[in-house]
C-alpha positions as CSV (number, residue, x, y, z in Angstrom):
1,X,39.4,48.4,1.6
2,X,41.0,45.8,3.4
3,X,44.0,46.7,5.7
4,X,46.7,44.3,7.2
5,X,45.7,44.3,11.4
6,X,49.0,45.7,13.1
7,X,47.8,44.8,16.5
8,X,47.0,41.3,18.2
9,X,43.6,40.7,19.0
10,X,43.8,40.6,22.2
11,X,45.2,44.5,22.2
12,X,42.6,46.0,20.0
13,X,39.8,44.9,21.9
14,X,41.4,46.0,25.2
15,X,43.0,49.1,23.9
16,X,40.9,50.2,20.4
17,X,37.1,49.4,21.7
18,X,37.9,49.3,25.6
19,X,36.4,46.2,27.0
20,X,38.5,44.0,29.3
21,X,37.9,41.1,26.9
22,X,35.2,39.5,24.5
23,X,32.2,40.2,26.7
24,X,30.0,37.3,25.2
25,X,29.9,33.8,26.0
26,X,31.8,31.8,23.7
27,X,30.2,28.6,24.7
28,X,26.6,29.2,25.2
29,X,26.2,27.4,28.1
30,X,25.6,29.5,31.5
31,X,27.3,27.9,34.5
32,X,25.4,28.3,37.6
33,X,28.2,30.4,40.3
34,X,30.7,31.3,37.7
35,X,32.7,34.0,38.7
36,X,32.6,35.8,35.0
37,X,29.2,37.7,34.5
38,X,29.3,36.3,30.6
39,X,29.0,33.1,31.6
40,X,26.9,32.7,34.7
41,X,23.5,34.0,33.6
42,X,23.2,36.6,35.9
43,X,23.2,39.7,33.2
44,X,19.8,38.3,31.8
45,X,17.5,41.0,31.5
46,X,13.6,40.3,31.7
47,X,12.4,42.7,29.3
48,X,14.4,40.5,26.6
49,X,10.9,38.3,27.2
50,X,9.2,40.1,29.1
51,X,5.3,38.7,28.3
52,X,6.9,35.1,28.9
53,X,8.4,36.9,32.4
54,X,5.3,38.0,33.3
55,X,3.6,34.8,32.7
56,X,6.2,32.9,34.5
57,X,5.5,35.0,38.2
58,X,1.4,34.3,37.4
59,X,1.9,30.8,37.2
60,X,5.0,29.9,38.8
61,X,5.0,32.2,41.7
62,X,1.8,32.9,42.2
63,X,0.7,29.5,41.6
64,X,3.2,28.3,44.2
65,X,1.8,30.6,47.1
66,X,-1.7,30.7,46.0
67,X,-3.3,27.8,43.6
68,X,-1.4,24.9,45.5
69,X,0.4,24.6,42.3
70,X,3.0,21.1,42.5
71,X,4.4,21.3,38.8
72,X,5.3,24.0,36.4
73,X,6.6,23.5,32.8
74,X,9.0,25.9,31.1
75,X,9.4,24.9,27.1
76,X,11.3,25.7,24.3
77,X,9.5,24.0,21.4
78,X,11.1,25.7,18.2
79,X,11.2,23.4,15.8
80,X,10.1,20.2,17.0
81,X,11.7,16.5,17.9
82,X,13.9,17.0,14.2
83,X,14.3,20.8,15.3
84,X,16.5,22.8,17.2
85,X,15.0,23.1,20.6
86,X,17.9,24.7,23.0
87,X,18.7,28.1,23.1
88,X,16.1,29.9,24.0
89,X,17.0,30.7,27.4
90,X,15.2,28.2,29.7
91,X,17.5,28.3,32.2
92,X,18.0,32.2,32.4
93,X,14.8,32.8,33.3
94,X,14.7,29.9,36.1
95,X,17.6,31.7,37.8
96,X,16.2,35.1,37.5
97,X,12.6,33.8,38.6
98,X,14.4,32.2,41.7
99,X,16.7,34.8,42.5
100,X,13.8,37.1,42.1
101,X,11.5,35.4,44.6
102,X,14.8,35.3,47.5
103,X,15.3,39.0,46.9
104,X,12.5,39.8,49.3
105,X,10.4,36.1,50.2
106,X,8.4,36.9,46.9
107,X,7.0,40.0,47.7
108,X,7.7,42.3,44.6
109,X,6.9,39.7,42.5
110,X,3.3,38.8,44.2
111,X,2.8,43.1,44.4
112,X,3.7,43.6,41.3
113,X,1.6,41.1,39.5
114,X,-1.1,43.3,41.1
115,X,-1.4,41.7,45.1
116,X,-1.5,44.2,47.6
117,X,0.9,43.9,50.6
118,X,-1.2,42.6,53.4
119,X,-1.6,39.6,50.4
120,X,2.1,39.6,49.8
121,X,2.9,39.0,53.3
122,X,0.5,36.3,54.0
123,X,2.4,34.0,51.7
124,X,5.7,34.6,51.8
125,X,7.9,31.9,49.8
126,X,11.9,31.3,49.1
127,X,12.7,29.0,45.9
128,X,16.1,27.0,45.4
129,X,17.8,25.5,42.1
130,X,19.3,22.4,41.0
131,X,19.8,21.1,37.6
132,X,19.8,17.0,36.9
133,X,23.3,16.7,34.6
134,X,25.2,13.9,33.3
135,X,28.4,14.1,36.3
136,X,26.5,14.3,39.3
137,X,22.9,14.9,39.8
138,X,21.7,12.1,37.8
139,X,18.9,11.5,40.3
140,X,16.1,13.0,42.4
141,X,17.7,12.8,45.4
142,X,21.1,14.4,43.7
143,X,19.1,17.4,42.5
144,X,17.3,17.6,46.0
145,X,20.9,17.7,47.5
146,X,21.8,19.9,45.2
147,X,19.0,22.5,45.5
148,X,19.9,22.3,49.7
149,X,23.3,22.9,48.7
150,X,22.1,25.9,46.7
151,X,20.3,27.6,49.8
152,X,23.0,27.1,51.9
153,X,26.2,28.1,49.3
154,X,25.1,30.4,46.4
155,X,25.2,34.3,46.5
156,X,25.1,36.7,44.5
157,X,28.0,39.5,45.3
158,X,28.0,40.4,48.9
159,X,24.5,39.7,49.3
160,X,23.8,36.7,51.6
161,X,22.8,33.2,51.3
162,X,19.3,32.2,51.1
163,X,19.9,30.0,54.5
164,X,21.6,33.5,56.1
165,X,17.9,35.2,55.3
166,X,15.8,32.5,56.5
167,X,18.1,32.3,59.6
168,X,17.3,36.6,60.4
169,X,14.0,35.7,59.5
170,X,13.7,32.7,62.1
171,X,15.3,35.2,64.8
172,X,12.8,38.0,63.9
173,X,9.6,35.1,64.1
174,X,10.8,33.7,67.5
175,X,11.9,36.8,69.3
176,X,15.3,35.2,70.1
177,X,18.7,34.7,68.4
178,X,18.9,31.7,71.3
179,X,20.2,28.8,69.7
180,X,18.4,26.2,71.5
181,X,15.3,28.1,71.5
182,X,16.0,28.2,67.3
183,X,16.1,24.3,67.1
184,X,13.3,24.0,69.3
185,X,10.8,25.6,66.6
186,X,12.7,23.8,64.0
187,X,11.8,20.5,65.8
188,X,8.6,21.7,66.8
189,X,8.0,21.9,63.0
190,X,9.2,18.5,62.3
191,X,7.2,16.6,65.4
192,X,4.0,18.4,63.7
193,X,4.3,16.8,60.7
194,X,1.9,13.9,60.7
195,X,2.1,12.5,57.1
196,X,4.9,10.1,55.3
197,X,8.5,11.4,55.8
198,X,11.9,10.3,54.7
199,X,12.7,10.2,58.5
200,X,13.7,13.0,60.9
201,X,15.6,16.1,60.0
202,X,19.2,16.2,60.0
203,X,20.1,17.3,63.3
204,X,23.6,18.4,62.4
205,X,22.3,20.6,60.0
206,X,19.3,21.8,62.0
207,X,21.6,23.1,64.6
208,X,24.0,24.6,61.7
209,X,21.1,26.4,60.0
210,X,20.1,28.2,63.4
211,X,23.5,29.4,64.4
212,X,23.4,31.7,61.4
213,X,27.0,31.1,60.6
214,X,27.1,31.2,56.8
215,X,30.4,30.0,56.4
216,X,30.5,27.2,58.5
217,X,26.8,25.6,57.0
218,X,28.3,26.1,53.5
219,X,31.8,24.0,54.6
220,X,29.2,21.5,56.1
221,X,27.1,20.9,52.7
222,X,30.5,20.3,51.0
223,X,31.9,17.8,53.5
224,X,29.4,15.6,52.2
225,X,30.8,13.2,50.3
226,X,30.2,12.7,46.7
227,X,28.5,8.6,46.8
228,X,26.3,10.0,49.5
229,X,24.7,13.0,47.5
230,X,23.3,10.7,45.2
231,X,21.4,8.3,47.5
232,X,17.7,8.1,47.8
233,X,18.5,9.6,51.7
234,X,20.1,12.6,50.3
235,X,16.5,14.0,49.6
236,X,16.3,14.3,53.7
237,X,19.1,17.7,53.5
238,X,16.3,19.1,51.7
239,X,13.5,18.1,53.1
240,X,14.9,19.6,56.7
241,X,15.6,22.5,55.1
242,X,12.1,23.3,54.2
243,X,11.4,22.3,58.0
244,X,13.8,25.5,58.8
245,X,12.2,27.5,56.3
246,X,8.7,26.6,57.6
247,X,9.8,27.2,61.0
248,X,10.4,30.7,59.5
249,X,7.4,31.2,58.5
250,X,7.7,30.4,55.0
251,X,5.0,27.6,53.8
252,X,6.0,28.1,49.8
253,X,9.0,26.7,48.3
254,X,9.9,27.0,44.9
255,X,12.6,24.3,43.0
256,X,14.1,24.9,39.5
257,X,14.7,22.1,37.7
258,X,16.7,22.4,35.2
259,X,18.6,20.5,32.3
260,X,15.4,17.8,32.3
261,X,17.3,16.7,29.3
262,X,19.9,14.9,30.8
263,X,17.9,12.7,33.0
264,X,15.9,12.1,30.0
265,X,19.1,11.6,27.7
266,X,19.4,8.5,26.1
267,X,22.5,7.3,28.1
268,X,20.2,7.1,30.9
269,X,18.4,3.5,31.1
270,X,14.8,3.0,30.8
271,X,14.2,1.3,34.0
272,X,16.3,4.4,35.7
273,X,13.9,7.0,33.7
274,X,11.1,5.1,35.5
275,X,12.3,5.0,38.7
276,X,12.6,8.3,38.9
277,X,10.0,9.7,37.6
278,X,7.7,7.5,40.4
279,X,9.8,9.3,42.5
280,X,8.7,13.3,41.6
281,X,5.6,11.8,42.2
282,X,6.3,10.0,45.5
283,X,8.7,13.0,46.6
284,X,6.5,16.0,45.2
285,X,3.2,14.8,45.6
286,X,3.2,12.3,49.0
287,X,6.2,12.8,51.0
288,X,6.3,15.4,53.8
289,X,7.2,18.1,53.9
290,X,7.4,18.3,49.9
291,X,4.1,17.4,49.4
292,X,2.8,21.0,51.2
293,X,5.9,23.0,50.4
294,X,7.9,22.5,47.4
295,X,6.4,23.3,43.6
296,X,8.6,22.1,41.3
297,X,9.4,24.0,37.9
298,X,11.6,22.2,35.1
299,X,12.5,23.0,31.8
300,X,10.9,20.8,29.2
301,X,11.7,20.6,25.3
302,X,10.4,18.0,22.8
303,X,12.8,15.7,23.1
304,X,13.1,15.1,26.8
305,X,8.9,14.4,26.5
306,X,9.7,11.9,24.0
307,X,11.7,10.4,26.5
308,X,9.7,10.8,29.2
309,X,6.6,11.3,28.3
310,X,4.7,7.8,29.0
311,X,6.9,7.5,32.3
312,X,5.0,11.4,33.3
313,X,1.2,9.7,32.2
314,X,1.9,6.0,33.5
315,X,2.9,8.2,37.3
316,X,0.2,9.9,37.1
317,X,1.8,13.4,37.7
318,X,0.2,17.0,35.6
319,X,0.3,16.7,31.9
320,X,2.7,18.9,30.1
321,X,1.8,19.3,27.0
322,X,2.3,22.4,26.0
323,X,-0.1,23.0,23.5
324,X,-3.6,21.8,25.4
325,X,-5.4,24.2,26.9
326,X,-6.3,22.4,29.9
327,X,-2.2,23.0,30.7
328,X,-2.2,26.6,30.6
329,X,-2.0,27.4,34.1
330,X,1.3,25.5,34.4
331,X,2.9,26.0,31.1
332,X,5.1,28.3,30.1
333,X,6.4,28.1,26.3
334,X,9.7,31.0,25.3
335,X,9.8,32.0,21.8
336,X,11.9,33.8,19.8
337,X,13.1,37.3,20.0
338,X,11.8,39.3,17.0
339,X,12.1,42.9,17.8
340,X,15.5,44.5,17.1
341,X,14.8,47.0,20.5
342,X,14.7,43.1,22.5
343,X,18.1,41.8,20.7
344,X,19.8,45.4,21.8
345,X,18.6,44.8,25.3
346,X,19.9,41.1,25.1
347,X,23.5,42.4,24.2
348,X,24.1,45.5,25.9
349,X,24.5,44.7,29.8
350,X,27.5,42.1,28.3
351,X,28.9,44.7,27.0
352,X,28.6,47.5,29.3
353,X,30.1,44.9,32.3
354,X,33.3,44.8,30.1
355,X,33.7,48.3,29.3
356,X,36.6,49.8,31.2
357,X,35.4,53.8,29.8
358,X,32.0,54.2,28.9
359,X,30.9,54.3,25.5
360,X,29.7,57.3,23.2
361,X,26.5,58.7,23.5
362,X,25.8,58.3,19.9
363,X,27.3,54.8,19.6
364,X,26.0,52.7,23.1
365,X,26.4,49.7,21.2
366,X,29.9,50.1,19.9
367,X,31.8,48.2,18.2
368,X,28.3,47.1,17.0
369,X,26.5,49.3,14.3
370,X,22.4,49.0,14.7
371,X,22.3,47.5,11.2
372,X,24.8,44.9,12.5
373,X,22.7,44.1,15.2
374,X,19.7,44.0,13.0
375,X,21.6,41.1,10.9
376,X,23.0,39.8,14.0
377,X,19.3,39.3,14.7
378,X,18.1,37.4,11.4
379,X,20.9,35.1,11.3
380,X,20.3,34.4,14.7
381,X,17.0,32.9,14.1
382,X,16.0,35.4,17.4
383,X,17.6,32.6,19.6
384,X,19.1,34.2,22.4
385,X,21.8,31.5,22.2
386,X,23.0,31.8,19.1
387,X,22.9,35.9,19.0
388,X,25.2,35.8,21.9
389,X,27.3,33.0,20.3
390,X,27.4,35.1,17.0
391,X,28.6,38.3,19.2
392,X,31.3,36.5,20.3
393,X,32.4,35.7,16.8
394,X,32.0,39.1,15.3
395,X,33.7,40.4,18.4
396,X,37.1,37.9,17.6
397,X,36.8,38.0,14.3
398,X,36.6,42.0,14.0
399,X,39.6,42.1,16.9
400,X,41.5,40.0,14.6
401,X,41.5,42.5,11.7
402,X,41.4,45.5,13.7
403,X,37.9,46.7,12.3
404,X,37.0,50.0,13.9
405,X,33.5,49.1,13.6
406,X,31.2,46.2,13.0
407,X,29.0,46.9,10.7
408,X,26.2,44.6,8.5
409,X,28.2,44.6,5.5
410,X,31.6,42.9,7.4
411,X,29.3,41.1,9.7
412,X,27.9,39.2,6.7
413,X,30.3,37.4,5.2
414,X,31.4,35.9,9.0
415,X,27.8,35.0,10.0
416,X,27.3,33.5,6.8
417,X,30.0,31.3,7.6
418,X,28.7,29.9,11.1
419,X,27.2,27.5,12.4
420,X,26.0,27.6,15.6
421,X,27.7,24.4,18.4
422,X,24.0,22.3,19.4
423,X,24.4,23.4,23.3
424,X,22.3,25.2,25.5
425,X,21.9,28.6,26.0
426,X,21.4,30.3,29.5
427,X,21.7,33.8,29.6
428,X,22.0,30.3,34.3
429,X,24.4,25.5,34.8
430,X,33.7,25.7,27.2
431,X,35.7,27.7,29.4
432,X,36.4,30.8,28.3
433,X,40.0,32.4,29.3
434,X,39.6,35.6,30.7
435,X,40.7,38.2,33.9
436,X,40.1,37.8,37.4
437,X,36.9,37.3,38.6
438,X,34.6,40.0,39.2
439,X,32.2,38.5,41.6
440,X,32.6,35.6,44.4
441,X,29.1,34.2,43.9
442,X,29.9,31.0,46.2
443,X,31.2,31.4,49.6
């Protein structure tokens, strides 16, 4: 029976199911340091994918600190170059994979994909992010500045800076929290290096890095003006930050590369494609200290290797193909959630961050019945994307009326009527109006 809502949407949701708002995305596109959980990736939960977790630490991580491993693929393939490729949360995973590894240098990951911990501290390794996008990181050297900037200004809650850790860890290595005595090893670092560089480190931000003082190296990353970020001499703020992390005793650095669409989009000019892809290979592969330190993992689809693809063979860098054999150790290919047990996992930590009184035993998932969930699944396509996007609808549309429930038989007739927006899905970088933030996750 249908009844006339007597409350705004808005109320019924605050008041009638007790969350503080819609607690899914309504865009579908994860922005990296948002303050709102929903929206910046970091309630993804590995055992969503767990398999393609687990594959991602063998070759990623451990590939990093043990095989010598320069490039890493993560795909989405789904339906091909006329199919719908985005979605499956590429970017998610790079953020939690990164975060992961900063958590502790690496070492849970390395002991837990079966190491012991005299092997787990002999290769320690940090790993940054950066994303190429079509505003300001539409080059190499951008998304090099950008990953710097990442180590020196992203946290997640109170926790600190991935700079602020190496900095502790520096102090522990040398004995000293002596600033001069700090720079010195940094230096000492740099003057060993005998191969091609882009020049000397960044003296500035050398003597920023060891003075530990989190706020004042995250003020000098932004004072850097927005021209000069994307200049081929912006790739030097990361290369002397791997010179402070070697100086720490790290000798593995991880980079997420993200959004690989964008530089490949076709907006982008040929001749700029090229150029930049010679320069992964000169960066990655020849230039000190990248070519020892930094592996570099981007997200890959169909589409961007149509773009890119000849550019990739013509430089000479590891084939990507995701479906050769010879690639397995450095391919990575997500799938599709199928199992109505992964899609309840996928939704619950967005609704239990928005809960202001827990929910009933018997009902965890409420509003949500199981069977809606199971349809939420199937209509889905087990995209985590669009399941989210689709929880956001049912969730407004349900307010709306004032439904006590969501259940498969009202959750029909609305997901029949959707179609999902062709953005991607990062469950990680449409604003959504909501309350104050929760968590300050840039300094």
């Amino acid at each position: 029976m249908t009844t006339t809502p007597t409350k705004p949407g808005v109320v019924w949701i605050k008041r009638t199911w007790n969350l503080r708002y819609n607690p899914f995305p309504s865009a579908g596109v994860a922005r990296l340091g948002d303050p709102n959980m929903r929206e910046n990736g970091l309630l993804f939960r590995p055992e969503v994918q767990q398999e393609k977790v687990d594959q991602s630490i063998d070759r990623f991580v451990l590939g990093a600190a043990y095989q010598g491993l320069k490039f890493g693929y993560l795909w989405s393939v789904g339906g091909g170059l006329g199919g719908d490729v985005r979605g499956y949360g590429k970017s998610s995973m790079l953020q939690y994979l990164v975060e992961g590894v900063n958590e502790d240098f690496g070492r849970s990951m390395l002991v837990g994909a079966g190491l012991d911990d005299a092997d787990a501290d002999e290769h320690p390794l940090v790993a940054v992010l950066s994303s190429f996008d079509m505003a300001n990181a539409r080059s190499l050297s951008a998304v090099f500045f950008e990953a710097a900037r990442y180590a020196c200004r992203f946290r997640v809650g109170d926790n600190p800076t991935l700079a602020t850790r190496l900095y502790h860890r520096l102090v522990d290595r040398i004995g000293t929290s002596d600033h001069d005595k700090l720079v010195a090893a940094v230096n000492d670092v740099a003057n060993n290096v005998l191969g091609r560089t882009l020049g000397p480190p960044i003296g500035e931000f050398v003597s920023l890095l060891c003075k530990g003082d989190q706020p004042a190296v995250g003020e000098f990353m932004e004072s850097v003006k927005a021209g000069a970020r994307a200049r081929v001499g912006a790739a030097n703020y990361l290369a002397t930050f791997l010179l402070f992390a070697k100086a720490a005793g790290v000798a593995h650095v991880l980079l997420g590369c993200d959004q690989l669409e964008d530089f490949a989009a076709t907006t982008t000019t040929k001749a700029k494609r090229a150029v930049e892809v010679e320069r992964f290979r000169d960066y990655v592969l020849e230039l000190q200290p990248m070519a020892e330190m930094l592996c570099c993992v981007v997200t890959l689809h169909p589409r961007a290797e149509q773009a890119i693809g000849e550019m990739w063979r013509l430089a000479d860098l590891p084939n990507f193909a995701p479906d050769r054999a010879e690639n397995e150790s450095r391919v990575v290919v997500l799938e599709p959630i199928e199992d109505h047990e992964r899609a309840k996992t996928l939704l619950l930590p967005y609704l239990e961050d928005a809960r202001t009184a827990p929910a009933p035993d018997d009902e965890p998932f409420a509003p949500f019945t199981d069977d809606a969930i199971d349809m939420l699944l199937d209509r889905s396509n087990g995209k985590p994307r669009e399941l989210l996007l689709k929880a956001y609808a049912l969730i407004d549309h349900g307010a709306s009326r004032n439904w006590d429930r969501i259940d498969s038989v009202r959750a029909a007739g609305v997901l029949d009527s959707l179609t999902a927006p062709d953005v991607e899905f990062a469950s990680q970088p449409a604003r959504v109006a909501g309350p104050a933030p929760t968590e300050d996750l840039w300094n």
